[in-house]
Each structure stands twice: as C-alpha cells, then as structure tokens.
C-alpha positions in Angstrom: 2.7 -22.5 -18.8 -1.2 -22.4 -17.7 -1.9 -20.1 -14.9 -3.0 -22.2 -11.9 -4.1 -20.4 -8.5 -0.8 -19.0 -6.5 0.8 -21.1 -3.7 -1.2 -21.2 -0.4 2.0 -19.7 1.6 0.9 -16.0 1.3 5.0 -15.2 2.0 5.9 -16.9 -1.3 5.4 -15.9 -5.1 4.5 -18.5 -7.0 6.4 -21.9 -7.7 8.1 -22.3 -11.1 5.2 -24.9 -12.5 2.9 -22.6 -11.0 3.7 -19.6 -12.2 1.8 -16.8 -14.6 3.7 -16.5 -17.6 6.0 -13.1 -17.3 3.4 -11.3 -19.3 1.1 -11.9 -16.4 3.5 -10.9 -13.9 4.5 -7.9 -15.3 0.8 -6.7 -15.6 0.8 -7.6 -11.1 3.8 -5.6 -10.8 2.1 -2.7 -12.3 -0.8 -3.1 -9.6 -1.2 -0.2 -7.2 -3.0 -2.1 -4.1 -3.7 1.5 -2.9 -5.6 2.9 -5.5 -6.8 -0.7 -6.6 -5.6 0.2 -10.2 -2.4 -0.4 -12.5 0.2 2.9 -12.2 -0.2 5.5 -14.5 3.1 6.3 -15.4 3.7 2.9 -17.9 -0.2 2.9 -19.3 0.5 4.5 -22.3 3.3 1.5 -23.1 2.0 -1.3 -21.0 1.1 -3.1 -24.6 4.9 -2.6 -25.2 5.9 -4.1 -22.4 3.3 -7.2 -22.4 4.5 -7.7 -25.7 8.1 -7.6 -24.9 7.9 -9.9 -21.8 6.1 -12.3 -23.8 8.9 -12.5 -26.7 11.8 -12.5 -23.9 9.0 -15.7 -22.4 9.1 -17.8 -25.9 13.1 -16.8 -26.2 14.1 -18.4 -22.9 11.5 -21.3 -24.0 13.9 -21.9 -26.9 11.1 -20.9 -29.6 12.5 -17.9 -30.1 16.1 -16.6 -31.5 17.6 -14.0 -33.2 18.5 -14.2 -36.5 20.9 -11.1 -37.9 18.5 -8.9 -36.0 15.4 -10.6 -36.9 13.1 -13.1 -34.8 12.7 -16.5 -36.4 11.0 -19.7 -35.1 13.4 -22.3 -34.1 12.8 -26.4 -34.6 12.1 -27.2 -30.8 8.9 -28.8 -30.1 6.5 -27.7 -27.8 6.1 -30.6 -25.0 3.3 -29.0 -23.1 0.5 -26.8 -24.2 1.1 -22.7 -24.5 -0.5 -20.5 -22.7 -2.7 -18.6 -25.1 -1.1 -15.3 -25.0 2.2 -16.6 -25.6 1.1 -18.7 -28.5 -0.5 -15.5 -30.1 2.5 -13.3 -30.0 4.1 -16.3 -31.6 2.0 -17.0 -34.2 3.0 -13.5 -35.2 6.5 -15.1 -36.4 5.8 -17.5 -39.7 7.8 -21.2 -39.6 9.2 -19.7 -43.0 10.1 -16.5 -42.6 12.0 -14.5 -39.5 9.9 -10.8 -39.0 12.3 -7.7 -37.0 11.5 -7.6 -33.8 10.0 -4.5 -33.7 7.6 -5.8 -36.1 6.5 -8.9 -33.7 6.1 -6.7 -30.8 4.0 -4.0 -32.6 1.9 -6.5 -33.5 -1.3 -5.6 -31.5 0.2 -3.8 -29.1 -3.3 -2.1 -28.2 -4.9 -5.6 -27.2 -2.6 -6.8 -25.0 -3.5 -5.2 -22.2 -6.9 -6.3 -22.3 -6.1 -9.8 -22.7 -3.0 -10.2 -20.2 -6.2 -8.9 -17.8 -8.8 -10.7 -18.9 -6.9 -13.9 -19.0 -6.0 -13.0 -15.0 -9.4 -12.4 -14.3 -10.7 -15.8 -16.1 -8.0 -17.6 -13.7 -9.6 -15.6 -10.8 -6.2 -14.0 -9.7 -7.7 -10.8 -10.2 -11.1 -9.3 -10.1 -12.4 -6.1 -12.3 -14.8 -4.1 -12.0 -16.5 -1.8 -14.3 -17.0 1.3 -13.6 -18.0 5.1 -14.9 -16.3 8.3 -13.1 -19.4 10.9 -12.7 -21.8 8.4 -14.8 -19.6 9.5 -17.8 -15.9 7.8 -18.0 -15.7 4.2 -18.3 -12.7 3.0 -15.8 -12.2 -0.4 -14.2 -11.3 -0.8 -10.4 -9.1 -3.9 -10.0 -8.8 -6.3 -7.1 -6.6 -8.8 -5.9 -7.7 -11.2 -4.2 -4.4 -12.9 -2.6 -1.9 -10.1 -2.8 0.4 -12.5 -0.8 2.4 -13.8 -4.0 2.1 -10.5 -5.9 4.1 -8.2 -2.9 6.3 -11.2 -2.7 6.8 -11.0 -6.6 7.2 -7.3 -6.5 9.8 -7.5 -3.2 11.6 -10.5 -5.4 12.3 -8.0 -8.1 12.9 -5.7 -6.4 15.6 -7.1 -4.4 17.5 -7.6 -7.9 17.8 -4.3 -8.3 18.6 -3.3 -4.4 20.8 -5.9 -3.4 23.3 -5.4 -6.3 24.3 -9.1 -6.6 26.1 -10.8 -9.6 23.9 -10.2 -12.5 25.1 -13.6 -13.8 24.1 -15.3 -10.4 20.2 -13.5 -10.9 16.8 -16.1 -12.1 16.8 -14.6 -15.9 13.3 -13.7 -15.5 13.5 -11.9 -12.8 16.6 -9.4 -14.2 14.2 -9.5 -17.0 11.0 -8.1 -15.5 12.8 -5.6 -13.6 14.6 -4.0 -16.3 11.2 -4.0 -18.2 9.6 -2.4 -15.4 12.8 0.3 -15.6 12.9 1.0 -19.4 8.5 1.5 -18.8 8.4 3.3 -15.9 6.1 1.5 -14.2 5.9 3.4 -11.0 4.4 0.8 -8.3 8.1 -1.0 -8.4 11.0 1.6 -8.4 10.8 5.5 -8.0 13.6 7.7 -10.0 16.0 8.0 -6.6 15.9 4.4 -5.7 17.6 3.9 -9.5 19.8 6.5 -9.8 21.0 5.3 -5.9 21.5 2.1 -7.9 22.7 3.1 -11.2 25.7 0.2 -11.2 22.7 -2.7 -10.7 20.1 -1.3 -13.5 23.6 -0.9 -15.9 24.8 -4.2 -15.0 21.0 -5.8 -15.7 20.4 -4.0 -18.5 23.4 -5.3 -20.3 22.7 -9.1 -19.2 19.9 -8.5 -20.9 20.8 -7.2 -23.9 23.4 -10.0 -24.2 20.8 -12.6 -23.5 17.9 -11.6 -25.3 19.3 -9.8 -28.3 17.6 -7.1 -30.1 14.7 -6.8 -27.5 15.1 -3.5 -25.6 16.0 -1.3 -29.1 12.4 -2.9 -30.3 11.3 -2.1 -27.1 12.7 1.6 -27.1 11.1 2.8 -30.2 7.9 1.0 -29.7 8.1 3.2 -26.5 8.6 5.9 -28.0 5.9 5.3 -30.7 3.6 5.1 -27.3 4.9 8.1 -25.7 4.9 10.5 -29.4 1.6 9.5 -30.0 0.1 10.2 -26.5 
C-alpha cells in the first residue's frame, strides 16, 4: 500500500499494486489543474473526507469492522507494510477496545490534509510551492507533474456516476470515492446539475455504500457539519 510513481501509460490511472491509497486519491480528485490548487468548495471538510477514505481503506483491507455502531480492530494480520497514513488513523482504534466512528474520524481531522499532501509531495507525485498573496497570506500553488493518471482517475470516477451501471458490478473504491467526493462537495469532479441529472446513480451508490461500509457516511455527515458550523 506504498505509493510508487504512476504507470508510464499517461491514458491509465494507476495499477492496483501501484496505486495511492484512497486518501491519496481523493486529495488528486480535489486538484484544480487550472488554478493549480485543490477546489474550494470541500476545503473546510477535506480532513473529513481524508479521514473517512482512509477508514472505508482499512475496512475493505479487513482491519476494520463495525461492531453495533462502533469501529473495532479485527484479528487479520497485516502481510505487507501500511502506508503510514493508514496505520495512523488506525492506531486511533485500540486492539481492546472498539471507539464510534465518529470518534476515529475526528481524530485529527485538522492534520490530515497536510499529511495526505506532504506524503504526495515526498513520493514526488505532486509538487508545492509556498507562496504569500501580496507578501502577506501564506498559500501554496500545487503542481502535478504527470496529470495523465490523475484525469484518468477523475474520468474513472466519474464515469460511475455518468454511466449509471449496476452499482453491484462497480470496483468498491471507486463507488466509494465518488460518493465521498458527493457528500464533500468537492467541486473539480461533479457540478450540482450533472447530479441532480443523475440522481438514480448517486442514490443507488450511496446506498452500496452504506450497506458496505456501515456507519461511515452518518460519522461522515456530522463531522461535516462540525466543518461547515464552525467555518
């Protein structure tokens, strides 16, 4: 679950070994090429969403369940190292004791954002530059330097939602990174037309998920709505 460098073919997101974890990828999706900086609209819950990509990650790993509405470890051994992200959110979760799920993805929120980029930038799959507006206001201008697998990503994901397929028939993480990307907003993939045009798909997704990876999205909703009472 390392991040390696994306696949040569600039057509193609990366292979399944090769792969960013879904943290990673969500934080790509958010990338505006055009203004060379993440979306607005999801900023003030991006944390959230990190957080929650990274749970739904360890879940489908099988280190993760749900337990009467509480996450708890399960027995299954980890064959291969974790990437270090995923291992912090779940360290979060004692071997003794399942926390709600709210509680696990609260649990700095406010640095995951940082670290999802830095960790990108360290694997050189982004660049960032700092940067002050007028001299003043710190902001950071971010660069990709293949965009090849990130608009293939972003089309892939897209095309869940578009194409109105059989949910069932969908790559999990896929459904799962565009209903994340629905419940946060974030702009750079879907625009409020596109989903009400497609209101059957996101309903249909949205459930899959909530059947799947129980309990996520209402941890999700009032962590979001933490974000957005407190901005």
């Amino acid at each position: 679950m390392s991040i390696s460098d994306p696949a040569s073919d600039p057509g193609r997101p990366w292979s399944a070994a090769e792969a960013p974890p879904l943290p990673h990828q969500l934080f790509l999706l958010s990338y505006d090429p055009a203004r060379a900086r993440l979306d607005d609209d999801s900023a003030a819950v991006r944390g959230s969403l990190l957080r929650a990509a990274a749970i739904a990650e360890l879940r489908i790993a099988g280190l993760l369940r749900d337990r009467d509405g509480r996450a708890e470890r399960t027995s299954a051994t980890v064959t291969t190292p974790l990437h270090p992200f995923l291992a912090e959110v779940l360290d979060d979760v004692p071997q003794d004791r399942p926390r709600r799920w709210f509680g696990v993805l609260e649990r700095r929120w406010y640095q995951a954002e940082g670290t999802v980029r830095d960790q990108l930038a360290a694997a050189g799959v982004v660049r960032v530059e700092r940067r002050r507006i007028l001299g003043l206001i710190p902001t950071r201008r971010i660069e990709v330097p293949d965009p090849g697998p990130v608009r293939a990503l972003r089309a892939s994901v897209r095309e869940v939602v578009r194409a109105g397929a059989d949910p069932a028939a969908v790559p999990l993480q896929e459904a799962l990174l565009a209903v994340l990307a629905i419940d946060g907003d974030v702009s750079t993939m879907f625009g409020w037309r596109e989903l009400r045009a497609h209101k059957p798909a996101v309903r249909a997704l949205a459930q899959r998920i909530d059947r799947e990876l129980t309990g996520l999205r209402p941890a999700l909703f009032a962590s979001i709505a933490a974000r957005r009472a407190s901005g």
